[in-house]
C-alpha positions as CSV (number, residue, x, y, z in Angstrom):
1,X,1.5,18.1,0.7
2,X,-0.8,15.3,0.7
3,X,-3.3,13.1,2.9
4,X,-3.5,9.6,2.3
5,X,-7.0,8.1,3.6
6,X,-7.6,4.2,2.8
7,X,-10.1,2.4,1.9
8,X,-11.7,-1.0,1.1
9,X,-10.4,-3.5,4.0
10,X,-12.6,-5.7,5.0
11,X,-12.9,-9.5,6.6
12,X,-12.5,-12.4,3.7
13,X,-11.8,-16.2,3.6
14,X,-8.1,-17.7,3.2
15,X,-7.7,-17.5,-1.2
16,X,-9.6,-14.7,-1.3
17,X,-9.7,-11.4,-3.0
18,X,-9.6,-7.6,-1.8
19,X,-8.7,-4.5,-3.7
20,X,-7.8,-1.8,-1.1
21,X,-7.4,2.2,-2.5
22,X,-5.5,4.9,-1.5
23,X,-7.1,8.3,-2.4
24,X,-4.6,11.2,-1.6
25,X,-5.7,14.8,-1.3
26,X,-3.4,17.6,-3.3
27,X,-2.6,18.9,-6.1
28,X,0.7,17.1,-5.9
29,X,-0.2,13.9,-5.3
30,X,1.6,12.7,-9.0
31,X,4.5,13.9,-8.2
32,X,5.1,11.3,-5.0
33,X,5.8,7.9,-4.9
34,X,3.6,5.8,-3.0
35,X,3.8,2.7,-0.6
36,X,1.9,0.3,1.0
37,X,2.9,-1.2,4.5
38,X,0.8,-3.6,6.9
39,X,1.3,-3.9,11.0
40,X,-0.3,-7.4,12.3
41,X,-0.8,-7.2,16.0
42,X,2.1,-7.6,18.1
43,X,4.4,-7.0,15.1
44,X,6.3,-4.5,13.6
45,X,4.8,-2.3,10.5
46,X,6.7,-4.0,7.6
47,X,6.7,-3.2,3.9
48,X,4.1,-4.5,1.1
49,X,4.5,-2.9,-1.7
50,X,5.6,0.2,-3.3
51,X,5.1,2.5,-6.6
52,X,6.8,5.2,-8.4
53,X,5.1,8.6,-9.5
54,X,4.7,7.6,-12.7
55,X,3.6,4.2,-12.1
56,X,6.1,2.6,-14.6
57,X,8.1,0.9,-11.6
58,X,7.1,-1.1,-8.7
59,X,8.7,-3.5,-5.9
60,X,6.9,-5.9,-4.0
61,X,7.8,-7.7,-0.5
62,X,8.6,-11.4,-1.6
63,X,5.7,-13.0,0.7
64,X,3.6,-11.1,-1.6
65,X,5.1,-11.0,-5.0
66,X,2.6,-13.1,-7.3
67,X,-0.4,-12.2,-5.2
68,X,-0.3,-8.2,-4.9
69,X,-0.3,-6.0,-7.7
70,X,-0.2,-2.2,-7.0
71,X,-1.8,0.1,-9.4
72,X,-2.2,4.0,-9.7
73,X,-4.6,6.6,-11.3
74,X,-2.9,9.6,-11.1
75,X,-6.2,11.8,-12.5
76,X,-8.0,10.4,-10.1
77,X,-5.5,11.2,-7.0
78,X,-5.5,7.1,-6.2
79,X,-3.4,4.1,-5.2
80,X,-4.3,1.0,-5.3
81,X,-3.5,-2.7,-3.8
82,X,-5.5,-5.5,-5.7
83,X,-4.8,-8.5,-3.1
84,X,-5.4,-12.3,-4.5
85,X,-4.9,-15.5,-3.0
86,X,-5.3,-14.3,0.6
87,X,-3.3,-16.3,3.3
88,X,-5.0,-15.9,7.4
89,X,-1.3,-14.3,7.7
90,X,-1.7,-11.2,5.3
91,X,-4.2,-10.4,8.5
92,X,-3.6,-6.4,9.4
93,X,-3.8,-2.8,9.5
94,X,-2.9,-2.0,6.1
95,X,-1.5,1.7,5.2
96,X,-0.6,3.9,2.7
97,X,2.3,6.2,2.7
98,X,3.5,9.0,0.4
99,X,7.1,10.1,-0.6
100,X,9.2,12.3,-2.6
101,X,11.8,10.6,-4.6
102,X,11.9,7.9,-2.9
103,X,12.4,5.7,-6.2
104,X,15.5,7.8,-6.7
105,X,17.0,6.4,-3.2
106,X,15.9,2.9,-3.8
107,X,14.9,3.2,-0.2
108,X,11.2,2.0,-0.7
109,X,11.0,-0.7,1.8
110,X,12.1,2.1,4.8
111,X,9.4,3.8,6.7
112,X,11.6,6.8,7.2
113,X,11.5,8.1,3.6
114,X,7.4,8.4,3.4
115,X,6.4,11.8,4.9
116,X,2.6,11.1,5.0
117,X,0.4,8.3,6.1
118,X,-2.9,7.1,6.6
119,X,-4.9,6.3,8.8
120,X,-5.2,2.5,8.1
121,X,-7.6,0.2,6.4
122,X,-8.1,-3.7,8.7
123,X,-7.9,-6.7,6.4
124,X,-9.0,-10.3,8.2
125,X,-8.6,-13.2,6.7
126,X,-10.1,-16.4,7.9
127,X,-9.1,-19.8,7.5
């Protein structure tokens, strides 16, 4: 089991950088896949990004590929979510989520196959 808390959201201008982290209690916490979803006021919480235990595959939602990179340290229990080239749209709650094989199930963008979440991190950005 493990307990996502989020980190590092904050309010920056359109083109912008932020670098959000995930840092996930438990001694299991390389053994899960990880993603990243983001819920905008109003709207549904959609997918962002996502990263296997191992880190050697990811998968990115295409109104972010090119401008998100997600990273992880695994010996220091931490996902991360280095955001460039901000747009006043990428504006929301941003979460982190943990799952168990969910690379295997190439299910990553569903919010049914993460078992564990956050509590969110708000990212503005301003025009």
């Amino acid at each position: 089991q493990v307990q996502p808390v989020e980190s590092g959201g904050g309010l920056v201008q359109a083109g912008g950088s932020l670098r959000l982290s995930c840092a996930a209690s438990g001694r299991t916490f390389s053994s899960y896949d990880m993603g990243w979803f983001r819920q905008a006021p109003g709207k549904e919480r959609e997918f962002v990004a996502a990263i296997s235990w191992s880190g050697s595959s990811t998968y990115y939602a295409d109104s972010v590929k090119g401008r998100f990179t997600v990273s992880r340290d695994n010996a220091k229990n931490t996902v991360y979510l280095q955001m460039n080239s901000l747009k006043p749209e990428d504006t929301a709650v941003y979460y982190c989520a943990a799952g168990a094989g969910v690379f295997s199930t190439h299910m990553y963008t569903q919010r049914r196959v993460y078992d564990y979440w956050g509590q969110g991190t708000q990212v503005t950005v301003s025009s």
